[in-house]
PANU-169678 format. One record per residue: residue number from 0; residue in three letters; x, y, z of N, C-alpha, C, CB in turn. Coordinates in nm, 4 decimals. Glycine has a CB too. Layout:
BEGIN
+-----+------+----------+----------+----------+----------+----------+----------+----------+----------+----------+----------+----------+----------+
!  nr ! rest !      n_X !      n_Y !      n_Z !     ca_X !     ca_Y !     ca_Z !      c_X !      c_Y !      c_Z !     cb_X !     cb_Y !     cb_Z !
+-----+------+----------+----------+----------+----------+----------+----------+----------+----------+----------+----------+----------+----------+
! NUM !  ALA !        X !        Y !        Z !        X !        Y !        Z !        X !        Y !        Z !        X !        Y !        Z !
...
+-----+------+----------+----------+----------+----------+----------+----------+----------+----------+----------+----------+----------+----------+
END
This chain:
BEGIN
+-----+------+----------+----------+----------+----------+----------+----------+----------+----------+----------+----------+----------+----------+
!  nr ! rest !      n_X !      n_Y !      n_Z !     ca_X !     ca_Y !     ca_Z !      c_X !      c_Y !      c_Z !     cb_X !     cb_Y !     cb_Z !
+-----+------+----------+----------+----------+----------+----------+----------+----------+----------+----------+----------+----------+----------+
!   0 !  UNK !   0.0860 !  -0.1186 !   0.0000 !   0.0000 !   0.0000 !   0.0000 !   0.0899 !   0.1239 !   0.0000 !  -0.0974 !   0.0004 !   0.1242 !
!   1 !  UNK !   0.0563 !   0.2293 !  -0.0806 !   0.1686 !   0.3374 !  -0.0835 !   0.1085 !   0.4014 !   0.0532 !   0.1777 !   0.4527 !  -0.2390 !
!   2 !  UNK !   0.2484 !   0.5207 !   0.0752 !   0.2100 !   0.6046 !   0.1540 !   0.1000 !   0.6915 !   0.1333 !   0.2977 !   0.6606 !   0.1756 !
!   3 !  UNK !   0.0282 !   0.7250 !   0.2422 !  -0.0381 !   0.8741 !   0.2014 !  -0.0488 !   0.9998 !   0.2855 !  -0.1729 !   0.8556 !   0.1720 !
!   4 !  UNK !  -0.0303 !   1.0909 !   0.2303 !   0.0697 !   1.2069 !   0.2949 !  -0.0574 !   1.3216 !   0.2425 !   0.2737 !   1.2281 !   0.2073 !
!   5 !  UNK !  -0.0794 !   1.3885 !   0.3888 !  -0.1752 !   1.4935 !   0.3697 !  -0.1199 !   1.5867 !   0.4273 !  -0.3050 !   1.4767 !   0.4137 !
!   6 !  UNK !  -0.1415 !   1.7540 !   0.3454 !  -0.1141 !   1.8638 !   0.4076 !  -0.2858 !   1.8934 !   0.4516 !  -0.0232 !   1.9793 !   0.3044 !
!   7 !  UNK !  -0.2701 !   1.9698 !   0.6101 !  -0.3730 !   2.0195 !   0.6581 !  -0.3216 !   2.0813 !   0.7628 !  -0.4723 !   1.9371 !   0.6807 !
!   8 !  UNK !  -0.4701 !   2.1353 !   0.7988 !  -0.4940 !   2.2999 !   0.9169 !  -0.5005 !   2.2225 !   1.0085 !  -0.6453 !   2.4270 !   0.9174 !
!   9 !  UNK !  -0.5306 !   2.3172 !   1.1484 !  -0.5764 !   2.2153 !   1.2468 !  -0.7608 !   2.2831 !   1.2001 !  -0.4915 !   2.2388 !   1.4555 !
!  10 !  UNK !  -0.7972 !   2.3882 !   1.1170 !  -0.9445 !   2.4485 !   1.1646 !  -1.0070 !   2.3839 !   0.9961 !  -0.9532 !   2.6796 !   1.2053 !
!  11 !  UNK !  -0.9663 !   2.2992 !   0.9521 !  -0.9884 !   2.2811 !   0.7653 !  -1.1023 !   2.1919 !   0.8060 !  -0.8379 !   2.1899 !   0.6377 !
!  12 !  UNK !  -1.2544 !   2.2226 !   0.7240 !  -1.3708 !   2.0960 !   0.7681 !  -1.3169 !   2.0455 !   0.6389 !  -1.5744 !   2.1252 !   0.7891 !
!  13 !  UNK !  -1.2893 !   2.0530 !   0.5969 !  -1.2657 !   1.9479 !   0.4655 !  -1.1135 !   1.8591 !   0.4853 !  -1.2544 !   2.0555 !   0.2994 !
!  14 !  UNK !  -1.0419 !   1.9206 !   0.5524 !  -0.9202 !   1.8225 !   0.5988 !  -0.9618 !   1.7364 !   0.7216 !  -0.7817 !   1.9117 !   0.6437 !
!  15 !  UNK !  -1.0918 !   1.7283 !   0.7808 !  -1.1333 !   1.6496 !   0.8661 !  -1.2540 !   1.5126 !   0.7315 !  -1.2215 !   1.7715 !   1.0097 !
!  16 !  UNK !  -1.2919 !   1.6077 !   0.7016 !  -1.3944 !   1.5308 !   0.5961 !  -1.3081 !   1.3990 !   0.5137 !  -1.4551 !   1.6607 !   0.4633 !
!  17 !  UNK !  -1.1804 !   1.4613 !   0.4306 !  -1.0646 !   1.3751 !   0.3974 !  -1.0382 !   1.2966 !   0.4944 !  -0.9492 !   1.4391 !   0.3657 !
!  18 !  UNK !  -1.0124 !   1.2824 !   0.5629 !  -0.9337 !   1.2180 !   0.6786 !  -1.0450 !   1.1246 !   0.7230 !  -0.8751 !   1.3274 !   0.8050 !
!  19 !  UNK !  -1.1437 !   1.1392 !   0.7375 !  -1.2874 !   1.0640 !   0.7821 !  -1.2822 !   0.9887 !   0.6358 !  -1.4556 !   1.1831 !   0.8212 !
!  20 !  UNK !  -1.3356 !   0.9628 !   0.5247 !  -1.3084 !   0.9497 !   0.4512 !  -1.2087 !   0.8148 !   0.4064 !  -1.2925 !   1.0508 !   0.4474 !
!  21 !  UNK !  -1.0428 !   0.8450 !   0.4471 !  -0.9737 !   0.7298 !   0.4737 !  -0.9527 !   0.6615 !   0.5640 !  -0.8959 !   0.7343 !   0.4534 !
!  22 !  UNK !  -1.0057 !   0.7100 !   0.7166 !  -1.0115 !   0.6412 !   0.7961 !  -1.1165 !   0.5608 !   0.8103 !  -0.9895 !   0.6938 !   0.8731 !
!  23 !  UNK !  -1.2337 !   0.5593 !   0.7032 !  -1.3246 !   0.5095 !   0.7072 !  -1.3065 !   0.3281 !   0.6331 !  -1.4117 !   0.6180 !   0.6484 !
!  24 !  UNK !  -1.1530 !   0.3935 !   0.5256 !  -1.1037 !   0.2395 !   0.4710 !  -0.9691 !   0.1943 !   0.5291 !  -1.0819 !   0.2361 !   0.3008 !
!  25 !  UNK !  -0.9579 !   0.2112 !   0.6455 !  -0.8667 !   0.1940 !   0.6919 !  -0.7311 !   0.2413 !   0.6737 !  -0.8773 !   0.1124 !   0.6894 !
!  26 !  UNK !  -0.6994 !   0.3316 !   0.6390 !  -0.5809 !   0.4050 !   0.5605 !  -0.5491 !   0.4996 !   0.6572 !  -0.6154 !   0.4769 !   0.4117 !
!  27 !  UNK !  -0.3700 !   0.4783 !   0.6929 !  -0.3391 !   0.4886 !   0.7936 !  -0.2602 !   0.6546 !   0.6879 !  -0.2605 !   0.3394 !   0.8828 !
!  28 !  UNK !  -0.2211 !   0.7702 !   0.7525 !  -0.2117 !   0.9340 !   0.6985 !  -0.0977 !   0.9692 !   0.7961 !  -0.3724 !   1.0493 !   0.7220 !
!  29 !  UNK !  -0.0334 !   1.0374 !   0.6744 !   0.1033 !   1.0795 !   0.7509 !   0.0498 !   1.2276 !   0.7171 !   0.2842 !   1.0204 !   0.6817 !
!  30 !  UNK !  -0.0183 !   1.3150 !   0.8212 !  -0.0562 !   1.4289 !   0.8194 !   0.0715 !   1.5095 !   0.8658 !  -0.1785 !   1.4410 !   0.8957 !
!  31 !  UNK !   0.0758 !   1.6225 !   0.7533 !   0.1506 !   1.7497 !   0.7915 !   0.0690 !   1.8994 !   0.8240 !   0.2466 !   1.7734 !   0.6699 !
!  32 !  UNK !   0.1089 !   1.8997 !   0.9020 !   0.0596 !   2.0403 !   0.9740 !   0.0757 !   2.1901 !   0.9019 !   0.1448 !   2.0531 !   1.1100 !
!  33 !  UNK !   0.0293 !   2.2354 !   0.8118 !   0.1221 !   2.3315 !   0.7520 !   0.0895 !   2.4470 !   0.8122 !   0.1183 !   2.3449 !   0.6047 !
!  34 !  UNK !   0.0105 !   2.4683 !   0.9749 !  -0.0494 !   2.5828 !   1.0185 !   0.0627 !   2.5386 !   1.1559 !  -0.2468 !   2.5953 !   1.0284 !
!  35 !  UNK !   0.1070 !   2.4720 !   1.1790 !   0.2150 !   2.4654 !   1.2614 !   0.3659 !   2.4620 !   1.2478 !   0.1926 !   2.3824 !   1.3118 !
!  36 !  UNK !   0.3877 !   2.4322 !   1.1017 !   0.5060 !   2.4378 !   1.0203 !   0.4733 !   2.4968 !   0.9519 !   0.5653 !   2.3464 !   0.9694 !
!  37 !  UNK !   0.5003 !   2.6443 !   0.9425 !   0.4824 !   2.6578 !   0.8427 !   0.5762 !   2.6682 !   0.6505 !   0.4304 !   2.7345 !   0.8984 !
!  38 !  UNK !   0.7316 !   2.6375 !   0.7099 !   0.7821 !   2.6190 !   0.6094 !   0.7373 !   2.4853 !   0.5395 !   0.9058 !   2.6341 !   0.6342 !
!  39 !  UNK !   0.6310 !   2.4009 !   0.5393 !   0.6330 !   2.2677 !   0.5225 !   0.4935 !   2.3516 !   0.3942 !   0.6018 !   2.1314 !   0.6895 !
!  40 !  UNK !   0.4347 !   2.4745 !   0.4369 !   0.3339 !   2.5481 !   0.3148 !   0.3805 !   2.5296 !   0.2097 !   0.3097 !   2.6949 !   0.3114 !
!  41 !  UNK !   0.5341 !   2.6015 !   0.2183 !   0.5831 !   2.6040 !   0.1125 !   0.6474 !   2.4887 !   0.0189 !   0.6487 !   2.6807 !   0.1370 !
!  42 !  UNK !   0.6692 !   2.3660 !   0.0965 !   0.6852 !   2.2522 !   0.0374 !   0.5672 !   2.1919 !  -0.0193 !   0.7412 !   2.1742 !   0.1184 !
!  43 !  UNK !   0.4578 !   2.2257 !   0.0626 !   0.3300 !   2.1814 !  -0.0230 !   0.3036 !   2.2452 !  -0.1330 !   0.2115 !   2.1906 !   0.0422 !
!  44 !  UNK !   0.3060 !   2.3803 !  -0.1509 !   0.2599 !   2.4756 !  -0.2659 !   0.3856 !   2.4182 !  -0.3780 !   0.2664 !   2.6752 !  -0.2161 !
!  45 !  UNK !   0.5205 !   2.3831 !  -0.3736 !   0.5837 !   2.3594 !  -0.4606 !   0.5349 !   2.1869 !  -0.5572 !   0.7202 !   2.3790 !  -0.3875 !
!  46 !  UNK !   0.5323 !   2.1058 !  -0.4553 !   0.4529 !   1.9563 !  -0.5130 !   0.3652 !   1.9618 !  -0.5497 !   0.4215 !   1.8557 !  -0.4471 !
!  47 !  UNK !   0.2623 !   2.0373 !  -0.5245 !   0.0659 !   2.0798 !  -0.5917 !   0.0490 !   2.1847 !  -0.6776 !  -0.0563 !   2.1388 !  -0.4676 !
!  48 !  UNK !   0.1456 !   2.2429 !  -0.6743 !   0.1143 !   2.3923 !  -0.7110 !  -0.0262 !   2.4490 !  -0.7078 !   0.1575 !   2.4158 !  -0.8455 !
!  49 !  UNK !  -0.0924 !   2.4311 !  -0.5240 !  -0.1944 !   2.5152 !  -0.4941 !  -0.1415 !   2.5636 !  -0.3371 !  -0.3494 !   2.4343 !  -0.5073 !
!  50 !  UNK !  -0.2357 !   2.6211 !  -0.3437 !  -0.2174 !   2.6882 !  -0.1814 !  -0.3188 !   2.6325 !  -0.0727 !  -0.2472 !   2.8640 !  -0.1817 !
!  51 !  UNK !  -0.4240 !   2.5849 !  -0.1133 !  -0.5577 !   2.5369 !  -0.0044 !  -0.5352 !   2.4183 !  -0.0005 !  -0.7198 !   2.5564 !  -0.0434 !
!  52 !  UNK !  -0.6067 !   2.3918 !   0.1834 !  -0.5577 !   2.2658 !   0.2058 !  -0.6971 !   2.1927 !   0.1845 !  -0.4798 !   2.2458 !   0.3532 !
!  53 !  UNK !  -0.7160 !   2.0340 !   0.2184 !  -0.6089 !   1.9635 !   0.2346 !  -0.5307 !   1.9008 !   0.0896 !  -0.6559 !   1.8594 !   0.3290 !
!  54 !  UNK !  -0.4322 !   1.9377 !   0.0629 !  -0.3653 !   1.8821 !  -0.0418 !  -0.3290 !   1.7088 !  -0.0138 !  -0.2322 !   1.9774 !  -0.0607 !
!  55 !  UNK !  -0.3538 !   1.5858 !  -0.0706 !  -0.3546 !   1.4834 !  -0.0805 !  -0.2555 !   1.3866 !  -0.1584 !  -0.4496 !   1.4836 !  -0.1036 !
!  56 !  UNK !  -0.1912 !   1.3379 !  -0.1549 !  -0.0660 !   1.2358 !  -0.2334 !  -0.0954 !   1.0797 !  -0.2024 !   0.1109 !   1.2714 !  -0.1634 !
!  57 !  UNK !  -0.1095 !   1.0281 !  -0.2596 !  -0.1157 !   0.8685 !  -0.2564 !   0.0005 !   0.8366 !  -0.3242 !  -0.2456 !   0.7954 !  -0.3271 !
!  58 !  UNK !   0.0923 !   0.7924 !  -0.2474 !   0.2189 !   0.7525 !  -0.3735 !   0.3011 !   0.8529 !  -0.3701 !   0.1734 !   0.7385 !  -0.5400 !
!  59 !  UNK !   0.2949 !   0.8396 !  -0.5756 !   0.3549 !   0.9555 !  -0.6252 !   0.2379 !   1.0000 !  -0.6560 !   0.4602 !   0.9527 !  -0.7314 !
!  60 !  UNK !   0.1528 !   0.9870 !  -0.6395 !   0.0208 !   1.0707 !  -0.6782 !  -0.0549 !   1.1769 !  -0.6372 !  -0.0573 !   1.0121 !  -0.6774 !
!  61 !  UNK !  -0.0542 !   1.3235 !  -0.7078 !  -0.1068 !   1.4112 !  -0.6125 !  -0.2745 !   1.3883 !  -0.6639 !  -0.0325 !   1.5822 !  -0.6234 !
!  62 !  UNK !  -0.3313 !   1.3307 !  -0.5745 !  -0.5071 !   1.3315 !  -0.5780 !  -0.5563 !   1.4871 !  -0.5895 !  -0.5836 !   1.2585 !  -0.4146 !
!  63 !  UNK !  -0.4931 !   1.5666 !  -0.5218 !  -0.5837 !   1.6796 !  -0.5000 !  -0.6094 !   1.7125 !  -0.3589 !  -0.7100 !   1.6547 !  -0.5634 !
!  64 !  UNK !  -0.7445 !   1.8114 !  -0.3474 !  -0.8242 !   1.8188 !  -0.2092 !  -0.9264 !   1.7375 !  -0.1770 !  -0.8811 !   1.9343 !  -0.1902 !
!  65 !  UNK !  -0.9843 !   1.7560 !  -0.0671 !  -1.1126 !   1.6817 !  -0.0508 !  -1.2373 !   1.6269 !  -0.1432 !  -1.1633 !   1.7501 !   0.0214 !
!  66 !  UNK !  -1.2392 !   1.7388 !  -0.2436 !  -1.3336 !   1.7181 !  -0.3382 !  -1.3138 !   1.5958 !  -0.4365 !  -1.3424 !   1.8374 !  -0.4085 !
!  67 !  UNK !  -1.1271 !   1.6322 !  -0.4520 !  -1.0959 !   1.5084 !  -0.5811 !  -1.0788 !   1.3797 !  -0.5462 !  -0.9654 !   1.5269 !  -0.6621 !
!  68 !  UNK !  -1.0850 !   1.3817 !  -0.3498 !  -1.0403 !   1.2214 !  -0.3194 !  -1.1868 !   1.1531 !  -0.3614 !  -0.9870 !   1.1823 !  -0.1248 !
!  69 !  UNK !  -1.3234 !   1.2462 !  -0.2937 !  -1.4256 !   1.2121 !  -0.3152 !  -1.4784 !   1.1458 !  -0.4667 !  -1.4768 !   1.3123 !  -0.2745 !
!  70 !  UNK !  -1.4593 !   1.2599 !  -0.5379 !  -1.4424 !   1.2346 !  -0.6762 !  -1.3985 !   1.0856 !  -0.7208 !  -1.3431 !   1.3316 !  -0.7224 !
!  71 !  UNK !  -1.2608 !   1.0147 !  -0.6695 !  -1.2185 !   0.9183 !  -0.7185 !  -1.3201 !   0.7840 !  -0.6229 !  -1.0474 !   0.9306 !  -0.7079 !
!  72 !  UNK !  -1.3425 !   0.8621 !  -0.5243 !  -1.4093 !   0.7521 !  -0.4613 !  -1.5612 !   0.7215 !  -0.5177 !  -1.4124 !   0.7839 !  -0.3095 !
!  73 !  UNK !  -1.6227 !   0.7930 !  -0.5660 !  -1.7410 !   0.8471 !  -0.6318 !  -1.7582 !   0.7473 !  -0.7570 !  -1.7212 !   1.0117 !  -0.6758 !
!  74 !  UNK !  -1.6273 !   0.7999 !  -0.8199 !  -1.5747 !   0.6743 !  -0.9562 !  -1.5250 !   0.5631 !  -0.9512 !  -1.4796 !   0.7041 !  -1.0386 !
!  75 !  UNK !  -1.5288 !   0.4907 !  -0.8216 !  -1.4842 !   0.3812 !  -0.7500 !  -1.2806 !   0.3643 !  -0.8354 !  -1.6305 !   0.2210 !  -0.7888 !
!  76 !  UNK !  -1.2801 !   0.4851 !  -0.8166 !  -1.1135 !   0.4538 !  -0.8786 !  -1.0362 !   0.4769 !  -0.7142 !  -1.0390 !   0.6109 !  -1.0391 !
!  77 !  UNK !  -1.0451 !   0.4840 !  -0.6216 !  -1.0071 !   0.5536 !  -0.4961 !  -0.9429 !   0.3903 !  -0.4561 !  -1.1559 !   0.6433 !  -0.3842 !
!  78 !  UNK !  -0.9830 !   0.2876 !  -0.4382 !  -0.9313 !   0.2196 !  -0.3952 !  -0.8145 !   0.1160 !  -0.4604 !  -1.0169 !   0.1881 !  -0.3507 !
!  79 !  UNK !  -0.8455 !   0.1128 !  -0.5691 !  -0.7244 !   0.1159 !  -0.6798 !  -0.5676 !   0.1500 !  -0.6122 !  -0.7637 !   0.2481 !  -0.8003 !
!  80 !  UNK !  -0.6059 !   0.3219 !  -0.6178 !  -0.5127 !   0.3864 !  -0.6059 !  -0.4230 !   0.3798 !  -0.4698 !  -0.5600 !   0.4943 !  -0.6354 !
!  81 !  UNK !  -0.5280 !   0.3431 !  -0.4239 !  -0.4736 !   0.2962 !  -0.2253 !  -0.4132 !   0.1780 !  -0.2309 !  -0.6137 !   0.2616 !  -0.0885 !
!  82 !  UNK !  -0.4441 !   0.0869 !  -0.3395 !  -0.3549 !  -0.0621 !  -0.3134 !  -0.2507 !  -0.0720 !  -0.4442 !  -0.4757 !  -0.2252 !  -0.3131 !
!  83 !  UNK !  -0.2085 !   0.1020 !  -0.4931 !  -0.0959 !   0.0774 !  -0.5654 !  -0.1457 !   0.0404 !  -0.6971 !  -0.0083 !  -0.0239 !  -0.5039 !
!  84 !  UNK !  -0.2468 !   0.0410 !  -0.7643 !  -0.2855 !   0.0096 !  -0.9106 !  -0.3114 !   0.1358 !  -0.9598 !  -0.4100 !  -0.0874 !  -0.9341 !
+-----+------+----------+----------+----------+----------+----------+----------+----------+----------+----------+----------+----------+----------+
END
């Protein structure tokens, strides 16, 4: 299973929504804080090239925010991507 690596706030309802979401399939999140680090913003804005969180990576894969994990989950492509296909 690849890693999956989330930038988030501690106040983001949608970086809680994400996170509910994979914890709902068991998918264990290496959350970064970017409202407590904040040089770690700028590592996020360089890999996504966005600024709003929660920015999402499966892999090498940048999913997006909340909307696009939904999205893949929506298109039943979400779990695919969680077991590396």
């Amino acid at each position: 299973m690849p890693e999956v690596i989330m930038y988030t706030t501690a106040v983001c309802p949608y970086c809680v929504q994400a996170k509910r979401l994979l914890s709902e399939k068991n998918v264990d999140v290496t959350e970064i804080r970017i409202d407590l680090n904040p040089s770690k913003r700028e590592e996020m804005m360089t890999k996504s090239n966005r600024r709003s969180v929660p920015q999402i990576f499966i892999g090498d894969t940048h999913v997006g925010g909340c909307d696009d994990l939904y999205a893949l989950e929506r298109d039943d492509k979400l779990d695919a991507l969680l077991q590396g296909r």
